[in-house]
N, CA, C and O atoms as a MOPAC input file, in Angstrom:
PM7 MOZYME 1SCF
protein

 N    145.50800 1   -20.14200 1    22.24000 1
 C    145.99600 1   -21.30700 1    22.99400 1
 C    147.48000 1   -21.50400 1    22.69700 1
 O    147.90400 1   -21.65800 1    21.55200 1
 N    148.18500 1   -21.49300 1    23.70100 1
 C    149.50800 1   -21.82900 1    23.40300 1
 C    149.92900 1   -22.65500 1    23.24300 1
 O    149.38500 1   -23.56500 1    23.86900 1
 N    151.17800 1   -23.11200 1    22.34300 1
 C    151.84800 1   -24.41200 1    22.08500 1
 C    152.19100 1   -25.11100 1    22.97400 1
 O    152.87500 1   -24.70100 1    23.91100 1
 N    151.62800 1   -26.74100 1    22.80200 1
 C    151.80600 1   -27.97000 1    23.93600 1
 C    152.40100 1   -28.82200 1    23.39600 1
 O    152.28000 1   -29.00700 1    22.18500 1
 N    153.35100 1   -29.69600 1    24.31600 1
 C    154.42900 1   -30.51900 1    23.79800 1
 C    154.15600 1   -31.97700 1    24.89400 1
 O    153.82100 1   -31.95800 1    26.07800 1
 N    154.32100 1   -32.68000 1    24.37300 1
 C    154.36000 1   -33.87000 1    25.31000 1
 C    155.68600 1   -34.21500 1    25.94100 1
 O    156.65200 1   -34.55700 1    25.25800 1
 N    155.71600 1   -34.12200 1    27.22600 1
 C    157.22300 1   -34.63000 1    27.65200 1
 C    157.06300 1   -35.67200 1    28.61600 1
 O    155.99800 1   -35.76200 1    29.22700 1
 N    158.20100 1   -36.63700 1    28.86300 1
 C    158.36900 1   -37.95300 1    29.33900 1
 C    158.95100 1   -38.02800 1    30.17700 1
 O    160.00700 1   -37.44300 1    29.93500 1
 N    158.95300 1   -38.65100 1    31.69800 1
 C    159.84900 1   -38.45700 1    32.61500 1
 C    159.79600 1   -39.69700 1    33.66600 1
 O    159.11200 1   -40.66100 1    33.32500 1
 N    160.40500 1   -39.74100 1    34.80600 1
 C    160.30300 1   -40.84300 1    35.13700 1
 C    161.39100 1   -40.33900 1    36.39200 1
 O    162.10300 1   -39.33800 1    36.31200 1
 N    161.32000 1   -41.55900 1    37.90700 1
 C    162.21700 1   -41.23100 1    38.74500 1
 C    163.49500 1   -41.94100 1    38.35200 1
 O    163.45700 1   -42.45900 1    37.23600 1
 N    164.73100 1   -42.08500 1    39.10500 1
 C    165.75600 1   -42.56400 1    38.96600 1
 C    165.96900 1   -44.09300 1    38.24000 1
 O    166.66200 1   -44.47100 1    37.29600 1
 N    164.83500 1   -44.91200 1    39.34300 1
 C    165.33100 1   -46.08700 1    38.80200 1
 C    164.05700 1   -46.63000 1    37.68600 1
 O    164.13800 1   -47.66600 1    37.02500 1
 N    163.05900 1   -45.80700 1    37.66500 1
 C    162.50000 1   -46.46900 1    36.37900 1
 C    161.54700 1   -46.90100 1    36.79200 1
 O    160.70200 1   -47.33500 1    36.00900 1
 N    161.34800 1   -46.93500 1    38.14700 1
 C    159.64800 1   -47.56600 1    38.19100 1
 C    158.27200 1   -46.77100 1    38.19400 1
 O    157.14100 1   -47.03800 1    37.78800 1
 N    158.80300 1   -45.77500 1    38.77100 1
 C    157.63700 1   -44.63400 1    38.09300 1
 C    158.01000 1   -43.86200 1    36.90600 1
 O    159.07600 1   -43.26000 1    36.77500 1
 N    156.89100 1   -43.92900 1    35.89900 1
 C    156.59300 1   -43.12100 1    34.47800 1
 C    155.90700 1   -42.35000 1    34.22100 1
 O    154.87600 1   -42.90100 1    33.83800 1
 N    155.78900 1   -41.03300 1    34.17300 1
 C    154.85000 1   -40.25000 1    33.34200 1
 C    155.12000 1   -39.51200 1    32.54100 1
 O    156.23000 1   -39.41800 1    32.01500 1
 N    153.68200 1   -38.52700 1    32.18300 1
 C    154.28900 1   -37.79900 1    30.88700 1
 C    153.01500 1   -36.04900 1    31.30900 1
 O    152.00200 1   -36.12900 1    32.00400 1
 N    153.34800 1   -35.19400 1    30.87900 1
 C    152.81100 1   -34.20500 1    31.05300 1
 C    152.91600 1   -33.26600 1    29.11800 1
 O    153.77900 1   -33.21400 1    28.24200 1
 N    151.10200 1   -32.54900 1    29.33400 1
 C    150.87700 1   -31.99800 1    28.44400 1
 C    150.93100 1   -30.34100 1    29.11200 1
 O    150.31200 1   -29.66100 1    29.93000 1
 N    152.39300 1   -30.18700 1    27.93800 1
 C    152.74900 1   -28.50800 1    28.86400 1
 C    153.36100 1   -27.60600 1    27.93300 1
 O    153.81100 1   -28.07500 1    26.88800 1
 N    153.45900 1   -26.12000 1    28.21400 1
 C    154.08000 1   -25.40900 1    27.39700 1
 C    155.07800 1   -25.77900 1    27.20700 1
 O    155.22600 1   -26.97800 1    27.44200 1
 N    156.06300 1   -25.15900 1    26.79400 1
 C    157.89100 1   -25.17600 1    26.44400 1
 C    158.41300 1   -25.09000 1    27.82600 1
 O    158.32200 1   -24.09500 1    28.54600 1
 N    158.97400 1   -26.22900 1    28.13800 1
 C    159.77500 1   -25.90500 1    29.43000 1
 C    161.14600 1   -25.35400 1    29.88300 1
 O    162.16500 1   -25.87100 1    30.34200 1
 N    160.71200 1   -23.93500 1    29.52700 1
 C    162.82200 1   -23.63800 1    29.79200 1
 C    163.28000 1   -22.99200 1    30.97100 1
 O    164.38200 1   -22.45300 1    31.07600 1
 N    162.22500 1   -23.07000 1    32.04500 1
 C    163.00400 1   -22.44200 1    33.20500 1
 C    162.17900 1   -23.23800 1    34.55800 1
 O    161.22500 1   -24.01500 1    34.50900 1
 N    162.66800 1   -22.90500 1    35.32800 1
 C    162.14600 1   -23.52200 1    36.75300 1
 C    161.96200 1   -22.63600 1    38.11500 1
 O    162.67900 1   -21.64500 1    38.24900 1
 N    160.75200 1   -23.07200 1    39.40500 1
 C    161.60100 1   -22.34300 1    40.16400 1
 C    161.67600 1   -23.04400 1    41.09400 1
 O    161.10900 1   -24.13400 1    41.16100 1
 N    162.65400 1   -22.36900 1    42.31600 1
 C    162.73700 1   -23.19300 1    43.48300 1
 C    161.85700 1   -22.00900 1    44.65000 1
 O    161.54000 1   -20.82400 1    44.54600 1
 N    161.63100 1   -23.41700 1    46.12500 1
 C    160.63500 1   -22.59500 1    46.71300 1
 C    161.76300 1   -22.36800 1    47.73500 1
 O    162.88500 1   -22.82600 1    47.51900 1
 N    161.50600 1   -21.73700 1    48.73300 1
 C    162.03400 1   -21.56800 1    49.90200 1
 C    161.55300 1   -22.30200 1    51.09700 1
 O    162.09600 1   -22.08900 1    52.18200 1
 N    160.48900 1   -23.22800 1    50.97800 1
 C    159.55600 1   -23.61500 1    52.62500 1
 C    160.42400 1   -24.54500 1    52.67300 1
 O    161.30200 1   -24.67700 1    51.82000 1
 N    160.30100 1   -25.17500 1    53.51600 1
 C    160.94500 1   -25.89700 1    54.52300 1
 C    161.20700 1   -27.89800 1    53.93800 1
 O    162.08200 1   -28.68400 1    54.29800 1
 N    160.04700 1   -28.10400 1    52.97200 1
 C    160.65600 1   -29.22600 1    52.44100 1
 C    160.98900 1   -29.10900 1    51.25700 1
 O    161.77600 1   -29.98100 1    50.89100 1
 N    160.65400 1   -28.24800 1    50.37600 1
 C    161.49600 1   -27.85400 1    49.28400 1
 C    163.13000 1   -27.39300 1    49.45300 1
 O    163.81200 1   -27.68700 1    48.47100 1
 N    163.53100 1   -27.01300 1    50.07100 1
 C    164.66400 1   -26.27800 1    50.47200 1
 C    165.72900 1   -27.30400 1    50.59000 1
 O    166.88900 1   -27.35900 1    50.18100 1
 N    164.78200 1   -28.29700 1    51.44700 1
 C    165.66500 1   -29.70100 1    51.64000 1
 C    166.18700 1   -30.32100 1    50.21000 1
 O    167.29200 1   -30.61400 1    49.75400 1
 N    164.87500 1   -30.37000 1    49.74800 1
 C    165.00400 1   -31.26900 1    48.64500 1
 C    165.79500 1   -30.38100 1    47.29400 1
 O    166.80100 1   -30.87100 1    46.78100 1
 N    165.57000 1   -29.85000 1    47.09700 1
 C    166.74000 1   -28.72600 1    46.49900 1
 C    166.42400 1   -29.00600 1    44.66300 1
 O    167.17400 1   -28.84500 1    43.70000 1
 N    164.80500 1   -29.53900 1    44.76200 1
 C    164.72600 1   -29.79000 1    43.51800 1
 C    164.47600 1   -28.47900 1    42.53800 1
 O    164.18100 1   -27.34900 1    42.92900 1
 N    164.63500 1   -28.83400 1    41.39700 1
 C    163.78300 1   -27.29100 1    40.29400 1
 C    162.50700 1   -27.94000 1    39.80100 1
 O    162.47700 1   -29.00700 1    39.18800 1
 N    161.31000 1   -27.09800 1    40.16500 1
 C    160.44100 1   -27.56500 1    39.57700 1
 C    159.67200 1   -26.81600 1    38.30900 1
 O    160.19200 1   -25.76700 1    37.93000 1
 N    158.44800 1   -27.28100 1    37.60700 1
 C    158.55100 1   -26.85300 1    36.25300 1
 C    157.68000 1   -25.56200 1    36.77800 1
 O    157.23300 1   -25.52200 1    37.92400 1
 N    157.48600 1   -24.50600 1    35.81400 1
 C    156.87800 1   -22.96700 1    35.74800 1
 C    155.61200 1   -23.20500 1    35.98000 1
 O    154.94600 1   -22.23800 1    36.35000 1
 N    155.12900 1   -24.13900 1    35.87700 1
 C    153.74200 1   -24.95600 1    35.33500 1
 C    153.03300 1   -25.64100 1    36.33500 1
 O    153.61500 1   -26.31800 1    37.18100 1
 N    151.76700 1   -25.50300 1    36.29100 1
 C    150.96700 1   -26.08500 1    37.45600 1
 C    150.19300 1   -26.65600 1    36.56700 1
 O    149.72100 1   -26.02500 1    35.62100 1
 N    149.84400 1   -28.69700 1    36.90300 1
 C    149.43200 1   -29.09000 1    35.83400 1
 C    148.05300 1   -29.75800 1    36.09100 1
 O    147.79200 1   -29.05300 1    37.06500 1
 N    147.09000 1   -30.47200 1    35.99500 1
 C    145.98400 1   -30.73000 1    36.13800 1
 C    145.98100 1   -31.96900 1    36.00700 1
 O    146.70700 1   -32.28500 1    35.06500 1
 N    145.38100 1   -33.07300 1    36.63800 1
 C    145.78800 1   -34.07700 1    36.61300 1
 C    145.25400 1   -34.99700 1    35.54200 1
 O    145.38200 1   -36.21700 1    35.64600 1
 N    144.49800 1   -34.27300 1    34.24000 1
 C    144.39300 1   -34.35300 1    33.12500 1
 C    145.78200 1   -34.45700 1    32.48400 1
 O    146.23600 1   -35.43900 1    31.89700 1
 N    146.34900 1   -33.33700 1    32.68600 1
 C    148.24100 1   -33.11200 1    31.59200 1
 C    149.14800 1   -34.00600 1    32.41800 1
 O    150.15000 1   -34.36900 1    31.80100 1
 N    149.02200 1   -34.53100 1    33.89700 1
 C    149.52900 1   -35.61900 1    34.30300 1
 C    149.62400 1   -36.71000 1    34.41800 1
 O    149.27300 1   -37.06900 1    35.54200 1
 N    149.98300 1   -37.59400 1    33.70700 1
 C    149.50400 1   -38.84900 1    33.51300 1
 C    150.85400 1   -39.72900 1    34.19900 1
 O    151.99800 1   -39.62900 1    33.75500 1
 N    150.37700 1   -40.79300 1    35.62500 1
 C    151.36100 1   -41.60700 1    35.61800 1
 C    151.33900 1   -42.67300 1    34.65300 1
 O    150.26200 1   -42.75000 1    34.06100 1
 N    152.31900 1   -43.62700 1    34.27500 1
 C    151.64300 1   -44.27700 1    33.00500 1
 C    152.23100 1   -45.64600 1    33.91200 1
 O    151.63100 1   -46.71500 1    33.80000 1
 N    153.51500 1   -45.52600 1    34.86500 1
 C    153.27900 1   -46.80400 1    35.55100 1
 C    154.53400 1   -46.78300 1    36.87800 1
 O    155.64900 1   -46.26200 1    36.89400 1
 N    153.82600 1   -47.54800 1    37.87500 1
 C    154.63600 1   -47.24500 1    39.20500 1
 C    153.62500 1   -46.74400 1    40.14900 1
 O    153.93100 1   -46.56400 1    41.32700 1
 N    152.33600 1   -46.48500 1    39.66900 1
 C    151.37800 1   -45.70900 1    40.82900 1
 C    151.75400 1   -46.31800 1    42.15300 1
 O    152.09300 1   -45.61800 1    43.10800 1
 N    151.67200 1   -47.96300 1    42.20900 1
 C    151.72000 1   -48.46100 1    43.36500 1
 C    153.29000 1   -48.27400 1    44.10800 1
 O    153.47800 1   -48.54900 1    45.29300 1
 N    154.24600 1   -47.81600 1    43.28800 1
 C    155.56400 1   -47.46200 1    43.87200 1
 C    155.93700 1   -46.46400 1    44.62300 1
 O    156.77400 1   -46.44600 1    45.52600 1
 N    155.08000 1   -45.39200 1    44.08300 1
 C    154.36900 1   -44.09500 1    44.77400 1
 C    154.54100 1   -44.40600 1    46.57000 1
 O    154.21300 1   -45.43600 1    47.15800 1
 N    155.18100 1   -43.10600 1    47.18600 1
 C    154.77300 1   -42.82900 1    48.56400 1
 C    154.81700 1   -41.53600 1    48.40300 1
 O    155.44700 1   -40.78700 1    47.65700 1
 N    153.54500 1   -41.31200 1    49.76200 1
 C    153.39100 1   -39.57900 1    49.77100 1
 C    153.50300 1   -39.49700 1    50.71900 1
 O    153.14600 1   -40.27700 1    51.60200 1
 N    154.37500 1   -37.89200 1    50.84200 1
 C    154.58900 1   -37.48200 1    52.45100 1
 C    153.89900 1   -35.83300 1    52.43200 1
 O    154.06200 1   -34.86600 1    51.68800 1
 N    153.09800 1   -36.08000 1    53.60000 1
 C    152.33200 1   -34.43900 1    54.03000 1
 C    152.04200 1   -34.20700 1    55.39900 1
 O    151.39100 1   -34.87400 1    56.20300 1
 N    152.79500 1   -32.88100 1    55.53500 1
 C    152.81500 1   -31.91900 1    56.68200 1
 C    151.70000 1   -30.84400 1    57.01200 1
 O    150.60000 1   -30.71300 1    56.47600 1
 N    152.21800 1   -30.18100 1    57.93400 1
 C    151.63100 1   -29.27000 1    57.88000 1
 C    149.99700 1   -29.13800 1    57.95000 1
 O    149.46100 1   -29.73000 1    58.88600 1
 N    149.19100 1   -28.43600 1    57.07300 1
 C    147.85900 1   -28.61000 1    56.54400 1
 C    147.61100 1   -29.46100 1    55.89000 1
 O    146.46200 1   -29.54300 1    55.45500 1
 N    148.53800 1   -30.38900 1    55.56900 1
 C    147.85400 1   -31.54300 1    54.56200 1
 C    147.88600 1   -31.49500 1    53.44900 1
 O    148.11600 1   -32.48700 1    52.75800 1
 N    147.62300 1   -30.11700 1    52.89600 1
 C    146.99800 1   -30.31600 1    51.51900 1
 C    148.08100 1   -30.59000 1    50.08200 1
 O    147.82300 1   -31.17800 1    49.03200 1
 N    149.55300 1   -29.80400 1    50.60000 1
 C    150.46400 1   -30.72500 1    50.18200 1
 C    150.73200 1   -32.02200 1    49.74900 1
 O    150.71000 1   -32.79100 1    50.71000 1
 N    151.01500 1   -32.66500 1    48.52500 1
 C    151.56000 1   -34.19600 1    48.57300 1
 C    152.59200 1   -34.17600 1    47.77700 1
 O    152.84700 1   -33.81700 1    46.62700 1
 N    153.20900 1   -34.72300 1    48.81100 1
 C    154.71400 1   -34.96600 1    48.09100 1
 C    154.89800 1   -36.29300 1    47.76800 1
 O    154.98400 1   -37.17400 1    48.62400 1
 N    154.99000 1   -36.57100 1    46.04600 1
 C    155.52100 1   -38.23200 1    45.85400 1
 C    156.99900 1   -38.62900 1    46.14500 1
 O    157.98600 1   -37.89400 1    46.14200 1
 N    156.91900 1   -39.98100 1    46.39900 1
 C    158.54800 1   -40.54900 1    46.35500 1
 C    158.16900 1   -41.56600 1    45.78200 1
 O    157.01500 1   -41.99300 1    45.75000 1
 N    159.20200 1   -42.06700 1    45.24300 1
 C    159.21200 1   -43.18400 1    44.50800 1
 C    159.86900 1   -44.33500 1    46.01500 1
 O    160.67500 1   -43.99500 1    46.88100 1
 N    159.16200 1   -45.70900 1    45.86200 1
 C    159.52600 1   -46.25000 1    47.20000 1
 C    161.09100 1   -47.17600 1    47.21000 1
 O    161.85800 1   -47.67900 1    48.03100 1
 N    160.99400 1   -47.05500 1    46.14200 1
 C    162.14900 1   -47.83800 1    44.78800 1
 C    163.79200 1   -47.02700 1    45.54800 1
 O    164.59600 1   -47.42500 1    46.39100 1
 N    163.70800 1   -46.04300 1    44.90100 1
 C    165.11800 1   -44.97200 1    44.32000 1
 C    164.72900 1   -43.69900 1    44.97600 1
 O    165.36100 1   -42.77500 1    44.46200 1
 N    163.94000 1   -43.30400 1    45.90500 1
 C    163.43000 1   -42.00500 1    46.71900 1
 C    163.45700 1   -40.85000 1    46.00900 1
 O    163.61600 1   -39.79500 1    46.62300 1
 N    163.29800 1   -40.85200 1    44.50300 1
 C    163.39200 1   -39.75900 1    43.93100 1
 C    162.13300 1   -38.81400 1    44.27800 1
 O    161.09800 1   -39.44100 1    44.50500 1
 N    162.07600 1   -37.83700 1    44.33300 1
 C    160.76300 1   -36.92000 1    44.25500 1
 C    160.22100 1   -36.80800 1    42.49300 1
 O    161.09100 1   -36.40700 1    41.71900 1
 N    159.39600 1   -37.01200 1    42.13500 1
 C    159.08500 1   -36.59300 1    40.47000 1
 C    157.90700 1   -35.61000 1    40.30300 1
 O    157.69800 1   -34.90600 1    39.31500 1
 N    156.94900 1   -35.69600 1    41.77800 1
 C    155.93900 1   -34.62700 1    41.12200 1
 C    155.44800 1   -34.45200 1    43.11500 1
 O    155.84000 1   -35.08900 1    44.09200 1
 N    154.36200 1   -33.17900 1    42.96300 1
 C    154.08300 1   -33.38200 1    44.19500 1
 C    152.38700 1   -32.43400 1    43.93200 1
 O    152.27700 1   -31.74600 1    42.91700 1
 N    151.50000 1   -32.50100 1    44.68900 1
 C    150.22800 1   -31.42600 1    44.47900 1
 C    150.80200 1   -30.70100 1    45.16500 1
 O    151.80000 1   -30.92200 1    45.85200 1
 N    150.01200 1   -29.45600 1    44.98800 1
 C    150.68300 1   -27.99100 1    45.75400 1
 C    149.29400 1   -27.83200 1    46.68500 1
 O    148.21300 1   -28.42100 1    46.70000 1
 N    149.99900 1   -26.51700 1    47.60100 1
 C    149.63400 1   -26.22800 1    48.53100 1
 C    148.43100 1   -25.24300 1    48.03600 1
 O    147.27900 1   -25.16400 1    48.46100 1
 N    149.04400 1   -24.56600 1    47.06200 1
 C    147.95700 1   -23.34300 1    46.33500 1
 C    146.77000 1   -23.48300 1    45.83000 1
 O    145.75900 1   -22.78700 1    45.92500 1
 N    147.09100 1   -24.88000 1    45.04200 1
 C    146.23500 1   -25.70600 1    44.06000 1
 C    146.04400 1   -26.32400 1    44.12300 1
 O    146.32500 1   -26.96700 1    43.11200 1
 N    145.20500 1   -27.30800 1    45.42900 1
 C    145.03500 1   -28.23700 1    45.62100 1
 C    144.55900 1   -29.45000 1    44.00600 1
 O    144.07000 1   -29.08400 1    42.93600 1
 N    144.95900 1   -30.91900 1    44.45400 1
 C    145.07500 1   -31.26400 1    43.39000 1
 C    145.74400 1   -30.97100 1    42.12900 1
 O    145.17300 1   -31.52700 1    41.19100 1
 N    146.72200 1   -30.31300 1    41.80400 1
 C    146.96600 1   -29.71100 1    40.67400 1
 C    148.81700 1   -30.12400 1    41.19300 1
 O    149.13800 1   -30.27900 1    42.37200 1
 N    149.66800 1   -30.21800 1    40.17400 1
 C    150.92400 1   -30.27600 1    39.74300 1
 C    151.65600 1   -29.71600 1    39.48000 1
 O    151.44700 1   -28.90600 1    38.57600 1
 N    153.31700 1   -29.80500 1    40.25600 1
 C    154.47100 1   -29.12200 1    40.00900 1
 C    155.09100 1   -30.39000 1    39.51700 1
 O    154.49500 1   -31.40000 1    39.89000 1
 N    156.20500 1   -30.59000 1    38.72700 1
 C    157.12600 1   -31.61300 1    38.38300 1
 C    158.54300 1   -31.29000 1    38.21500 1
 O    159.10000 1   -30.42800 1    37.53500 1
 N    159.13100 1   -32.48500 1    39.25200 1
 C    160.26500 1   -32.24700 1    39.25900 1
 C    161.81200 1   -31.69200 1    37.70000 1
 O    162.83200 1   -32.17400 1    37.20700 1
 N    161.42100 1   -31.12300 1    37.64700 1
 C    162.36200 1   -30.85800 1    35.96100 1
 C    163.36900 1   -31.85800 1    35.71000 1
 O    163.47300 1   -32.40500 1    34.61300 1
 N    164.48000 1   -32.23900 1    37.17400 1
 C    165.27200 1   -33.13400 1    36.22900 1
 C    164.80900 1   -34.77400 1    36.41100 1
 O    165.53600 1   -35.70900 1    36.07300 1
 N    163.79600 1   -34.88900 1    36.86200 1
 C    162.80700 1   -36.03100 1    36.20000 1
 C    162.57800 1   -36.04100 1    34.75400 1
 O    162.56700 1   -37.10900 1    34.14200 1
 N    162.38000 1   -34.82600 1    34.12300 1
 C    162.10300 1   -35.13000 1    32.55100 1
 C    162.87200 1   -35.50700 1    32.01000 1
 O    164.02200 1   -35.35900 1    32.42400 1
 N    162.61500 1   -36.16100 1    30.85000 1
 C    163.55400 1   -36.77600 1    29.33200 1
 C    164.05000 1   -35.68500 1    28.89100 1
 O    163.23800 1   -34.76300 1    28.80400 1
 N    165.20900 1   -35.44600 1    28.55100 1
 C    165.84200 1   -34.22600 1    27.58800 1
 C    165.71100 1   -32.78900 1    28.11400 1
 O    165.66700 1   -31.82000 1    27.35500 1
 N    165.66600 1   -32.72100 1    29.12600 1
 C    165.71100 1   -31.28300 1    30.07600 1
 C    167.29700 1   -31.16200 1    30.83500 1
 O    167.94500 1   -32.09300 1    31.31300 1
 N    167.53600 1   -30.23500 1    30.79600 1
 C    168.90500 1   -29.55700 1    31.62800 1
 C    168.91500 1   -28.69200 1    32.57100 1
 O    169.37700 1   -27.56000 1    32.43300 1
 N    168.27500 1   -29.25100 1    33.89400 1
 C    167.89600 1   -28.21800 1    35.47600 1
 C    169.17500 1   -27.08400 1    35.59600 1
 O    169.03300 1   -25.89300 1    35.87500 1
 N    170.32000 1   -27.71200 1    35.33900 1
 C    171.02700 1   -27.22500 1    35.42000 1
 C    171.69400 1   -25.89000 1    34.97300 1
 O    172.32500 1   -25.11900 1    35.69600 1
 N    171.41600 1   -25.75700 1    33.55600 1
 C    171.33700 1   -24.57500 1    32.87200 1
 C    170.07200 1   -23.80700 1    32.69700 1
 O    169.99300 1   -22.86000 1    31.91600 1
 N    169.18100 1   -24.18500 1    33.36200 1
 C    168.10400 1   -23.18500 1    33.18400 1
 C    167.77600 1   -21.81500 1    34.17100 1
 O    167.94100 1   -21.92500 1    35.38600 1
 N    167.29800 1   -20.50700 1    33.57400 1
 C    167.06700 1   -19.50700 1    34.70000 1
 C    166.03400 1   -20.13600 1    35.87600 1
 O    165.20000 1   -21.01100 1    35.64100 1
 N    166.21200 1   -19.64200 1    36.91100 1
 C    165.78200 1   -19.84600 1    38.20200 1
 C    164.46800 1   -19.07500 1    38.64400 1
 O    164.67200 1   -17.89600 1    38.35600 1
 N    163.50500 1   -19.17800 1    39.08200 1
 C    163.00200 1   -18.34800 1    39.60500 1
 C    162.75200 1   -18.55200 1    41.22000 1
 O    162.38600 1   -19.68900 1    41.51600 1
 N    162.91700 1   -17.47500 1    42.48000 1
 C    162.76100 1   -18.43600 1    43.84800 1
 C    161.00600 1   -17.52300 1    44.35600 1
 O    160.35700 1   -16.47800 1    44.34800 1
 N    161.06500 1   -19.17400 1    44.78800 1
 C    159.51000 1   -18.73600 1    45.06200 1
 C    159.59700 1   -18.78500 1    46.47000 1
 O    160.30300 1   -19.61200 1    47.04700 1
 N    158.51200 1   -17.44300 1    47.38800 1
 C    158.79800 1   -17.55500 1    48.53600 1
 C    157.89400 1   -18.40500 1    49.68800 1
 O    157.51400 1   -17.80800 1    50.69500 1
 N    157.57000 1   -19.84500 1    49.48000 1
 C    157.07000 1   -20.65600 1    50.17300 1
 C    156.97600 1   -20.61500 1    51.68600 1
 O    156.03600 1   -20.97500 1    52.39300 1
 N    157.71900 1   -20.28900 1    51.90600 1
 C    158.39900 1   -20.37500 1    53.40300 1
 C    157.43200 1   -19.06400 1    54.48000 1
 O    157.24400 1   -19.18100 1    55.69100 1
 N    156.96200 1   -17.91400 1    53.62200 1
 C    156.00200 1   -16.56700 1    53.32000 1
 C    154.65200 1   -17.37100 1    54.05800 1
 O    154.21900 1   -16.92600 1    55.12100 1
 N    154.00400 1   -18.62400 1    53.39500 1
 C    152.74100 1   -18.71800 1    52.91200 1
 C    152.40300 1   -19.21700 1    54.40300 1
 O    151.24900 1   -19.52000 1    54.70600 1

């Protein structure tokens, strides 16, 4: 079993909080489909279970937007429109998180990986 770390994150202005139980987070990737691309976020390597996702507060601040097939959900915060987490298309129910949502993470310097969404 590999090493798990608790990390803390939250959108811009603070009204949504959570925290995720995850490996070491040092890289991200971006997708190519069509609302990722927009949004131009890095998200974590990690697909999380909504066990290791915990909002801890803001649920009701929460808006979701879904295209397509649906099975997508994309959160916004209704507050500060940040994106912080969204379910995937692959995995239904299951979690990507926005990286520079986390506490003490640097999107910026991390390797990239591009995922080809846009494919699926």
């Amino acid at each position: 079993m590999e090493n798990r770390r608790t990390y803390h994150g939250s959108c811009h202005c603070g009204a949504v909080k959570f925290r995720i139980s995850s490996p070491e987070i040092s890289s991200g990737v971006r997708c190519n489909c069509s609302i990722c691309q927009r949004k131009g976020a890095l998200m974590t390597p990690y697909i999380y279970s909504p066990a290791e996702l915990v909002i801890e507060a803001g649920t009701e601040q929460l808006s979701v937007y879904q295209f397509g097939t649906g099975v997508a959900k994309h959160y916004f915060c209704k507050v500060c429109g940040i994106y912080p987490f969204h379910q995937t298309l692959r995995k239904a129910g299951y979690y990507r998180v926005n990286v520079g949502c986390i506490d003490g993470l640097e999107p910026l310097t991390m390797p990239v990986e591009v995922f080809d969404g846009r494919s699926l």
